[in-house]
N, C-alpha and C positions, 0 to 999 in steps of 0.2 A: 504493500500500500504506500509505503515508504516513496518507492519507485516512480510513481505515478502521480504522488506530491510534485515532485521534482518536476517530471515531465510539465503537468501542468503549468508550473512557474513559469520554467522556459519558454511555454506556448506563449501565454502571455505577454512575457518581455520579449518575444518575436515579435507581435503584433503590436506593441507598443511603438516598439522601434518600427516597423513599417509605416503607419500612422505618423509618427514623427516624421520619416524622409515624405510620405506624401504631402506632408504643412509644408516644409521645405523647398518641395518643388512648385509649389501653387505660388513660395512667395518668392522665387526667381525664375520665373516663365510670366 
């Protein structure tokens, strides 16, 4: 279960950070 904490974290702060570079790019296009 351990395992899967984790996983989900990282899913997370993936999509955080993609989210981030898509502000990114809206505010230098």
């Amino acid at each position: 279960m351990k395992q899967f904490e984790m996983l989900l974290k990282r899913l997370i702060a993936l999509t955080r950070d993609a989210c981030d570079m898509e502000h990114h790019l809206e505010k230098y296009t």
